[in-house]
N, C-alpha and C positions, 0 to 999 in steps of 0.2 A: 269104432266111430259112432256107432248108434247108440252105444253105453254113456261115449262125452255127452252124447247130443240130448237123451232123456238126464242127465245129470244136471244138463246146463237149466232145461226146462224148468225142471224139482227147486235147481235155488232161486230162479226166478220168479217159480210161483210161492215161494217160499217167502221173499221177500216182502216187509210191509208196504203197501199202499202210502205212493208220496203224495202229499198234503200239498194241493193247489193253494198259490199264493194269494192272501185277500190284496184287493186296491182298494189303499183309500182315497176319496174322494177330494178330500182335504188337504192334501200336503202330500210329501215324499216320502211317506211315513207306510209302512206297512202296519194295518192291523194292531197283529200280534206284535208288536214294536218291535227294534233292532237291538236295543240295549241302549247302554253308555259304554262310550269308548273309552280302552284302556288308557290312555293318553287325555283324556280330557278329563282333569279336574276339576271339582266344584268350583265356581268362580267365587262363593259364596264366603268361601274362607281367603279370597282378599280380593275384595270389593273396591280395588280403586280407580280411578278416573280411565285408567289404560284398558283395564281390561274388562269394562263395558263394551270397547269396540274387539274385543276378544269374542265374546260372547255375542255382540253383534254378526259379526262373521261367521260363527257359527250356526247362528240358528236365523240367518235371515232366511231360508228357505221355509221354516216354520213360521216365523214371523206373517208370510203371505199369506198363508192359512188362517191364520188369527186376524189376520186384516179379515178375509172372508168371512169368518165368523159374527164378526164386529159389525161388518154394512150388512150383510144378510138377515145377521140374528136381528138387526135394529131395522130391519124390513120398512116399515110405516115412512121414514125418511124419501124413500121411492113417493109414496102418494103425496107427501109434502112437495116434491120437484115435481110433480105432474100439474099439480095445483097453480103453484109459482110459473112454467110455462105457459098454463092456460090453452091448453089446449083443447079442452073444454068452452071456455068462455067465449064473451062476443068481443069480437076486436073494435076499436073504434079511435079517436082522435081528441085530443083533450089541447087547448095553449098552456102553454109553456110559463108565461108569463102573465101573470095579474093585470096587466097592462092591458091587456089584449080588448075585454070588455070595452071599456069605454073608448079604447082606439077607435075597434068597429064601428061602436054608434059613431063618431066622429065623421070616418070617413066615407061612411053611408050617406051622409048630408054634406060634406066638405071634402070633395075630393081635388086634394091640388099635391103639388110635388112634396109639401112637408108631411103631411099624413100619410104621403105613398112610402117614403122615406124612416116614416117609425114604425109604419107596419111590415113594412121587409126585416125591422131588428124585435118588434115585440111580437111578431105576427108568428113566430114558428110553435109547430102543433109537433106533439109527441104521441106514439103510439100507447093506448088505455086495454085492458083488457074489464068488462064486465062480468061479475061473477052470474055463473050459471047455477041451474040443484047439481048437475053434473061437479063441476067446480067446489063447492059446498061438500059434496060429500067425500071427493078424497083432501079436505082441508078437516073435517069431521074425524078420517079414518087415520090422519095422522099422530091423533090424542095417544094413538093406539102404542107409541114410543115409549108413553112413561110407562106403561106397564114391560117392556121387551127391555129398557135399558137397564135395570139394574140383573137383573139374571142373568144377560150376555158379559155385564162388566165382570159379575163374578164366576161366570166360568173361563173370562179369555185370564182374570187375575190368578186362578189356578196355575192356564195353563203355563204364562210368563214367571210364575213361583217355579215351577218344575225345570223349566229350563234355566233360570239362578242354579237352583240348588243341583242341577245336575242328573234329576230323576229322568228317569222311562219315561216317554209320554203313550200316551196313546190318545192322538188329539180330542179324536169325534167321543168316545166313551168317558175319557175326563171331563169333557167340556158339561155332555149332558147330565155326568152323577152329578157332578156340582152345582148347575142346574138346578136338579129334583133338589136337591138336599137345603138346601138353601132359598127354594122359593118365596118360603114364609115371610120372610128378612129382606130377601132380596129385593121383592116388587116395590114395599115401601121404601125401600134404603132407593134405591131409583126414580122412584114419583119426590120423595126429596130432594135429590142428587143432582138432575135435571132441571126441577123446579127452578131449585137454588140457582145453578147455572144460568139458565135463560133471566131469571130475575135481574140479577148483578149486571149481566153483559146489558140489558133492555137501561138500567140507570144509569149506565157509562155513554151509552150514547146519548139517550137523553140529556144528561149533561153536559156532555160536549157538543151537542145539536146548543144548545141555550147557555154557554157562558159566556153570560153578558153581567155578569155582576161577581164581587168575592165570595157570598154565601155559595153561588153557585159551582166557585172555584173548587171549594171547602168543601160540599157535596160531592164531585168530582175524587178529589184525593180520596175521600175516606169512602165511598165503593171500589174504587180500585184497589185499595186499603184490604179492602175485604174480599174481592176478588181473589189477589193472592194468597191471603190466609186461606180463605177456602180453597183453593187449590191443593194447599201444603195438604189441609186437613184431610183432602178426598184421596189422596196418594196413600192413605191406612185406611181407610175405612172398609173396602174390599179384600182387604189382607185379612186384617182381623176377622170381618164376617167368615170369612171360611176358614181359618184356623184356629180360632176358639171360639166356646159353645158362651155366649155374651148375650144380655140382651142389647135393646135394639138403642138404646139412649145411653148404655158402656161401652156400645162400641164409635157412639159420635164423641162422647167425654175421652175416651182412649186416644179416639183417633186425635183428635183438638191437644191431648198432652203432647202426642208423639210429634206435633208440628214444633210443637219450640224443643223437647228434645233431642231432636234429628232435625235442627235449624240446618246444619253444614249441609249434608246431604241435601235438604231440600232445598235449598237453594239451588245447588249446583242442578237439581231435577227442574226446578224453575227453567234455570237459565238453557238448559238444553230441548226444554218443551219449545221455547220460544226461538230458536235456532232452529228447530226442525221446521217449527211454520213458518219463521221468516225465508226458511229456505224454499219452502212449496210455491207460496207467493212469490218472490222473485221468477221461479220459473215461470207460475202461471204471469206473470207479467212479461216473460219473454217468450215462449210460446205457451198459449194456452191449453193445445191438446192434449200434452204432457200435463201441465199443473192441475187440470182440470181431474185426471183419468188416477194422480199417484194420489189422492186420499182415497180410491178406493181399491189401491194395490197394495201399500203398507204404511200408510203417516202416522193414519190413527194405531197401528200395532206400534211401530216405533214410541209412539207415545206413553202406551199402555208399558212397553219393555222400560224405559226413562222413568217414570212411576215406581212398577217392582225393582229398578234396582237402586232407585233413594230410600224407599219405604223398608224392605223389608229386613234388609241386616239390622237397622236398630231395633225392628220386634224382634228378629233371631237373640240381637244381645239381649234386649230388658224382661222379653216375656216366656223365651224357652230354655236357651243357655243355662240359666240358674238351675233349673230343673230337672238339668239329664249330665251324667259325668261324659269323663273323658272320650268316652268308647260310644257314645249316645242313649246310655241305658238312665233308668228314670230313677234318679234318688230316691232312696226310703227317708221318712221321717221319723222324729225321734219313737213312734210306738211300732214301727218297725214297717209302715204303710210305704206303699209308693208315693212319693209327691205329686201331688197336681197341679200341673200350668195353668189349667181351666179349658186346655184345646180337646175334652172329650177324643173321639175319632177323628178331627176334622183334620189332624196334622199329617197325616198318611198320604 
């Protein structure tokens, strides 16, 4: 019995040391990743309309994470809504109506039942907030976006590639090589990207704030014009930046071609962007605390996943495809070299 009993001891001290599990912070993701499952196929070898929500279903749990990444990593957005609240600032009362001025005088010297009578309709005052240094400097620290939005976009565009194509993730550690590796590209491809953005959206409304004439009509169509071409265009630019080694004016020409080549897909990416948000706002139109709290649980990752998967099967077909046979190994060329796509390491 004392022979079992030192025997049992020997294999148990004999045995290696189990390896506590990491958590990650991010997602339902261990660390050391889980793999890909046997049963799930890359969706990437057939891309069509169905089995987007294939892939949806499968990686909405990651999806949440990438949202996190997205409002987190784009941080400064927080000081921008502290600003806009004002709760810094001095509260105060402003009218409503232009009217109001000369009401006053009026009825400062002429008070009878018709003056009382416009001032109960022009006389209402609305709540003003005055900017504070307070106020001032989280409207100051929010500059701080353009530099955080193009390095978040290209690491959450990674991550949304990896789960296309079927790869291992490993959220937190992809998100940040891509990150590092990309910084150089990234910041400015962001301070444009954004730019751009806010520019188009600021002339759409001005124009429809003031159409009161056809030139102004005519202004009107052709930034929205351009609004969704750039849209097309920005759905490659982040692909590209991180799978091939390009500069920084081939990957806006690149990306600019792949809009009218990949019209079909883009469009249908169009039309599903604007589905997703019409769907946010109606909520937030029927209750708010819901609409208000889902762009920062998954709208903007839904969107970013709608993007990689218009965008990137036609770079798969036109700029790697050619390049690697059957089995994914990388053509030689006629002096007997491997061929090159131009994606250096980035395609990995």
């Amino acid at each position: 019995m004392d022979d079992e009993k030192d025997t049992r001891l020997t294999d148990e001290e004999n045995e290696p040391p189990k390896k506590k599990k990491k958590f990650d912070w991010f997602g339902l993701y261990r660390l050391e990743g889980k793999g890909v499952d046997k049963d799930e196929v890359p969706i990437i070898k057939e891309p069509t309309f169905l089995n987007f929500f294939k892939l949806f279903g499968r990686k909405w749990n990651m999806l949440i994470s990438v949202n996190l990444l997205l409002v987190f990593g784009n941080f400064p957005i927080f000081f921008y809504m502290i600003y806009r609240a004002g709760y810094f600032g001095i509260s105060s009362t402003a009218p409503y109506y232009q009217n109001f001025i000369p009401l006053y005088g009026t009825a400062m010297f002429n008070k009878n039942a018709a003056t009382a009578a416009l001032y109960g309709i022009f006389g209402m005052q609305v709540p003003i907030t005055a900017n504070t240094p307070a106020t001032l400097v989280f409207l100051f620290l929010t500059v701080l976006v353009f530099f955080t939005f193009g390095p978040v976009n290209s690491g959450v565009t990674y991550i949304t590639r990896g789960m296309l194509r079927g790869d291992p993730i490993f959220l937190w550690q992809d998100f940040w090589h891509t990150v590092k590796k990309n910084i150089r590209q990234s910041i400015p491809m962001g301070i444009l990207d954004l730019g751009a953005l806010l520019l188009l959206i600021n002339d759409i409304r001005f124009f429809r704030a003031n159409l009161t004439s056809p030139a102004m009509f005519v202004m009107l169509s052709m930034s929205t014009a351009m609004l969704v071409i750039y849209f097309m265009v920005r759905f490659y630019v982040y692909h590209i930046m991180i799978t091939f080694d390009l500069g920084f004016f081939k990957i806006l020409k690149n990306s600019l071609i792949f809009s009218v080549l990949g019209i079909k897909r883009n469009i249908m990416g169009l039309l599903g962007g604007v589905i997703v948000i019409a769907i946010n706002y109606l909520i937030l139109s029927v209750y708010i605390p819901v609409g208000i709290v889902l762009p920062f649980i998954i709208t903007p990752a839904i969107l970013t996943l709608i993007g990689t998967y218009a965008a990137y099967p036609k770079i798969k077909e036109i700029m790697i495809d050619p390049y690697y046979d059957e089995n994914g190994d990388p053509l030689e060329d006629e002096d007997g070299d491997e061929a090159s796509d131009g994606s250096g390491d980035s395609e990995g």
